[in-house]
Structure formats: structure tokens, C-alpha cells
N, C-alpha and C positions, 0 to 999 in steps of 0.2 A: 629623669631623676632630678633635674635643676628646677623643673616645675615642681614636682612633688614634694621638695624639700623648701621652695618659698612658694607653698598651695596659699598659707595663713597669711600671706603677705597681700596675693590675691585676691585674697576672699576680704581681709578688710579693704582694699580701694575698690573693690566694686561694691560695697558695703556704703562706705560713704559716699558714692553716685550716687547708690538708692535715696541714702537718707536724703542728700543735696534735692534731689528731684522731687521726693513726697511733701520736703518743707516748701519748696519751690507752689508746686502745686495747692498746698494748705492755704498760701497767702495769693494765690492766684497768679504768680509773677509768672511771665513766659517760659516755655520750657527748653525754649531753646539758647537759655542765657546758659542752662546746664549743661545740654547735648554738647556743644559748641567749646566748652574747656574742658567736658570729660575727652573727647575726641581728639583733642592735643594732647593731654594727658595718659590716655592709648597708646600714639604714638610715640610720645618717648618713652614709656612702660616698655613696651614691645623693642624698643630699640636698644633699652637697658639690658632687658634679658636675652636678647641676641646676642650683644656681647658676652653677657652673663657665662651664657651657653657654649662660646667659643671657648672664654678663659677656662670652663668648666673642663672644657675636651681636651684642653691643651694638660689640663692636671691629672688627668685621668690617664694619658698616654704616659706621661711622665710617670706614674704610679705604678701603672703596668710594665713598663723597663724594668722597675727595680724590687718588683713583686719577686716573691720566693729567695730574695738574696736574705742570706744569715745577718751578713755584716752590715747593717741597714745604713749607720753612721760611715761607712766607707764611701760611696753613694751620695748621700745623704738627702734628704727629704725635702721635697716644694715646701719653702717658707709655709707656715702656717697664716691662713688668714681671719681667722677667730679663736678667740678664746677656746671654743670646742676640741676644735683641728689642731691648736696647741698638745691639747691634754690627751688626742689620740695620736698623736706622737711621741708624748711621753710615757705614753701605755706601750708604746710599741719597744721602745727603747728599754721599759723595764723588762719586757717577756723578752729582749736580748739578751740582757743581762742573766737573765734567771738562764735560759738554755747555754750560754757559756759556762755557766755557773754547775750545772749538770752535766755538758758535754765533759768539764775539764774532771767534775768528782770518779763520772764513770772510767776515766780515760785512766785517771790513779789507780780507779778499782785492777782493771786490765793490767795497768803494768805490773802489780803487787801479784795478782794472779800467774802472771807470765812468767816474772823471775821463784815464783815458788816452783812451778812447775820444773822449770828449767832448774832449780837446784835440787830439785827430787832425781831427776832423770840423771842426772851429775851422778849423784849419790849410791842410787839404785846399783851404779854400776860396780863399785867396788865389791860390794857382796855378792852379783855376776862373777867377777872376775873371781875373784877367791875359789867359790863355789866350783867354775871349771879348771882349775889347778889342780884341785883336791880330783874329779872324776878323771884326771888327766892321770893319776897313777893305778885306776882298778880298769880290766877290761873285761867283765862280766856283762850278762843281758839287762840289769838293772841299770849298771852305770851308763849302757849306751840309752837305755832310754831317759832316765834323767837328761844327761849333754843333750838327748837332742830335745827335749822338752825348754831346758836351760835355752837354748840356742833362740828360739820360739820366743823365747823373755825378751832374748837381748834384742832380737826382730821388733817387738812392740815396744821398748824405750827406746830404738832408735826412728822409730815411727812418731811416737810422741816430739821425738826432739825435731823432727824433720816438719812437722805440723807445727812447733813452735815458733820455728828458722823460716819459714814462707811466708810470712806479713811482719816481717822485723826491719826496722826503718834500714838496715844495714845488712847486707848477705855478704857471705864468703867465698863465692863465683869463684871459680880461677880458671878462667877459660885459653884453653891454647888445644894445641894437636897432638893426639891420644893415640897408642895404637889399643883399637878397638876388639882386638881379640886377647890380648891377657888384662883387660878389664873382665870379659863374659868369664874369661879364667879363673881369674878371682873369686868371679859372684857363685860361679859352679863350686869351687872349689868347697865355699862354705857351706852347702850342701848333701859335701861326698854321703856323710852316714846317713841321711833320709837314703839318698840313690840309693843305698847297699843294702840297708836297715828292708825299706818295701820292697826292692829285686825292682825296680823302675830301671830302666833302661835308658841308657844317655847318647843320642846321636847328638855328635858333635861334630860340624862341617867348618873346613876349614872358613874362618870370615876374611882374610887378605884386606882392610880397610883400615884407612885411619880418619878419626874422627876430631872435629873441632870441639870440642863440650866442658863441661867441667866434670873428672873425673868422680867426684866424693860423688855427688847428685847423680849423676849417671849410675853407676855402679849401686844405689838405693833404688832406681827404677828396675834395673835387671832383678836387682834380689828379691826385691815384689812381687813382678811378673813370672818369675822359678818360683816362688812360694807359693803364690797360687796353683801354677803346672803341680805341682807336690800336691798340694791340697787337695786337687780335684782327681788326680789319676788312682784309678785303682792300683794295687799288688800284681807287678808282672807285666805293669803299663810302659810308654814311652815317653821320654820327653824330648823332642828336637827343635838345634838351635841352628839355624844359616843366616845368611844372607842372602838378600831376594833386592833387583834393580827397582827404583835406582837408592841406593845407601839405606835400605831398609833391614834391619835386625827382626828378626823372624823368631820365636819362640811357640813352638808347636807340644800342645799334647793328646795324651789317647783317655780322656777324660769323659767326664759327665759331658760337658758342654754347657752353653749356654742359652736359655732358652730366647726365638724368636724375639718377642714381644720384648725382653730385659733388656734385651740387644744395646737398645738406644740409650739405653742408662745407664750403664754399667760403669760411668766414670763419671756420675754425679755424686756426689755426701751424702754420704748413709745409705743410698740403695742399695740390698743386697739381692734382690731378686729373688726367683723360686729357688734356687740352690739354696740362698744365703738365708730362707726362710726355713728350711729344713734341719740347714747348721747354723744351730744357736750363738755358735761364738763368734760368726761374721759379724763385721761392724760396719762395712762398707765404705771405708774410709783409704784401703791400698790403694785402688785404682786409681780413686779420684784424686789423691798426694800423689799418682806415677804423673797422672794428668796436668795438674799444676806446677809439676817441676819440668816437665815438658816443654811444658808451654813457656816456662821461665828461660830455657836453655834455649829455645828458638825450635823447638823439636817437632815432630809431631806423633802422638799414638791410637792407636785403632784396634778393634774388635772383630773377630770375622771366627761363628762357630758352626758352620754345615749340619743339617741333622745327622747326629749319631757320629760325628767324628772332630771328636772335641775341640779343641779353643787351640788359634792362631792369635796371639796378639804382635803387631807390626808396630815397628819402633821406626819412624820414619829419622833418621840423622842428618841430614842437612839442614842446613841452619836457615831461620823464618821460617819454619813448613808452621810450627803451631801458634795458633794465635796466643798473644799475649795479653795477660788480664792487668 
């Protein structure tokens, strides 16, 4: 590279060797008055660019250290030693500029984005709430399908908010020790009318456990993983909940299942698999938020569907089981 870039440098002093030796020769004079200072003149050429070559290696390491860093002026760059090398540093230093310049517009975009959302999901709820007040005085086959259609809403605005709350520079964890069966109490509980509504069946085993976790976030993973057991079970089906060694939450149901090959994805964004290709209105998006907030609490969860005997998902509860993003 250090030759190729002074080739022209080259090429003119061995240019005027030539010349020196054909005027040399024109007037008859020895040639070896020529040979004899081009030959010292080799040698400190060749000596120059050894060094050349070294200073050259020493800059190119130093370049490569600090290649790929954003912040180039934090760092900051091997003195320039030409005019050139000047002005491609100050190239470099504008295309800084410019991508801060775009990092920080998108970054406004995001957060304008973020708090609208966030004050939709807010908002959304007070005409939730109203709306189940009002169904809370008729008990007709309409009104229980409304509630439970209603209930289905309030599931996906707190899905939305939950999606919004998991890259927010600041969360609201509150971690300590939980008794871990009138949390699953809870999350059941808000599905009494599906259970009764499709005649699904609730085996409920005692769990005897208490859990370290935060309970809001916890209690959004069960309700997840029961909404799906709901989703997938046919009329007449089952759904069971235990505990299985060591601290694992167990939710079993008599469902579709899930197919082999989905298996492995089932708790990436947006996969919804053969199932979730058949129903339109999967998003693919439950799993992967049980998955993330999992992984946030220290948890860990898993997949496991046998042909023809539907979906086991395990909630592993002891704390560090899931990797953290």
C-alpha cells in the first residue's frame, strides 16, 4: 500500500537515472560517474521507505483500534500528516456529526411515538371500564359474550402496555417473596367465564410455593400462558395447572398442540406458526413478551407439545434460570 501510494515518486527518480545516464552517455562521459551516486541514492531511498513503511504500520494499527467506534473524537485520530489526511478526518468527523444528528431526530421520533401510544393505552381503558360496569348489571347469553369479548380487549391493551414497559429506560420491578398460588388464583380467576362459557375443565393442584419475582409481571406471564391453554382447547377440554421439581409452574392443556418443527420458535416476534397461520388473529407476540419478561425477572420458560396431547408450557421460578437480554 506505502509503495502503491508513492509509485509516482518512484517512477520519477528512476526516471531521472535514466535521463542522467543517456545525457551521460550522449557526451561520452563514464557511466559509472552515474551508477555510483544512483547506488547511494538506492540506498537511502530504500532506507527512507523502510522507515516509511514502519511509520506507515504503526498508523494503520492505531486506525484499526479505533475503526468502528461511533465516537471517533473521544479516541481521537493519529495527527494527520498531509493536507489529504487532514480533510479525511474532517470528512470523517462530518459523517459524525450527520449520524448523531439522525441518531438523536429518530430517537425524538421514538419517544413521541412511545408516549402516544402509552397515552392511548391509558385512555382506551376508561371506556373498558365503563363498558364492564354497564354488562355487570344484565346476565343474558349476549352480555356474557360481550364481558368475555371485552375481557379479550383489556388482555391486548395490557399487552400493548407491557410491550411498551420492556425497553423503557426505567421499570417498575418490585421484587421480594410472593406466595405463588394466590397469584395463579388471581390470573384463573380472570378467566372463570371462558372456563364455564366452553365447559373446559380446571384441574387445579395444590402449588405449596413461594416465589421471589415481581408480582404485576408474573401474574402478565400466567395470564398469557391460560389465554392461550383457552385459545387452543377445544369445548369439553382441560386445562392443568401444578407444580413439577425443581420450582417449576406447569400449565397443561388437551389442545391442538404445537407443531414439531414450530417448536423452536414459538417464543420469537411474530412467529405464529401452523396454528397461528390458520387463526388470523394471532400476532405472535404473547410468548415472545412471557419470554422477555422472564428473562427480565431472572426466570426461565419453555415448550414441550407430544403429538396429540396438547401444550405443556413450564415456568421455571428460580431466580437466573433465564438469560438476560
Amino acid at each position: 500500500m506505502y509503495l502503491r501510494r508513492h509509485r509516482m515518486g518512484i517512477i520519477a527518480a528512476m526516471a531521472c537515472v535514466v535521463i542522467f545516464a543517456c545525457s551521460f552517455a550522449l557526451y561520452h562521459l563514464p557511466l559509472a560517474a552515474v551508477a555510483y551516486p544512483s547506488a547511494l541514492c538506492l540506498m537511502v531511498g530504500a532506507g527512507v521507505m523502510g522507515a516509511g513503511i514502519r511509520a506507515e504500520r504503526r498508523r494503520l494499527k492505531s486506525l484499526q483500534l479505533i475503526r468502528g467506534l461511533i465516537d471517533l473524537t473521544e479516541r481521537g485520530l493519529p495527527e494527520p500528516e498531509s493536507a489529504l489526511e487532514e480533510e479525511y478526518q474532517r470528512m470523517l468527523e462530518q459523517i459524525r456529526e450527520d449520524q448523531l444528528a439522525q441518531a438523536n431526530l429518530q430517537q425524538r421520533r421514538y419517544d413521541n411515538m412511545m408516549a402516544y401510544y402509552t397515552l392511548w393505552a391509558h385512555q382506551i381503558k376508561t371506556p373498558i371500564a365503563a363498558m364492564k360496569l354497564q354488562l355487570q348489571n344484565e346476565d343474558t347469553a349476549l352480555s356474557r359474550t360481550l364481558s368475555s369479548d371485552l375481557f379479550r380487549i383489556e388482555q391486548y391493551v395490557e399487552m400493548v402496555l407491557m410491550f411498551l414497559r420492556l425497553d423503557a429506560d426505567s421499570t417498575d420491578y418490585v421484587i421480594r417473596e410472593y406466595d405463588l398460588e394466590a397469584i395463579v388464583r388471581q390470573a384463573v380467576k380472570k378467566f372463570a367465564g371462558e372456563f364455564i362459557t366452553r365447559k373446559i375443565r380446571l384441574d387445579f393442584r395444590p402449588l405449596n410455593a413461594r416465589v421471589v419475582t415481581d408480582e404485576k409481571w408474573l401474574s402478565f406471564v400466567i395470564e398469557q400462558v391460560l389465554s392461550n391453554a383457552l385459545k387452543y382447547t377445544p369445548q369439553g377440554g382441560c386445562v392443568s395447572v401444578f407444580m413439577e421439581l425443581p420450582m417449576t409452574l406447569c400449565v397443561r392443556d388437551t389442545g391442538i398442540g404445537i407443531a414439531a418443527e414450530d417448536l423452536p420458535r414459538v417464543f420469537e416476534q411474530g412467529y405464529t406458526g401452523r396454528n397461528g397461520r390458520g387463526d388470523k388473529q394471532a400476532t405472535g407476540i404473547g410468548l415472545y413478551l412471557c419470554r422477555r419478561v422472564m428473562n427480565n425477572l431472572g426466570h426461565g420458560i419453555a415448550a414441550c407439545s407430544p403429538n396429540g396431547e396438547g401444550t405443556t408450557i413450564r415456568m421455571n421460578l428460580l431466580q437466573n434460570v433465564g438469560r438476560h437480554e
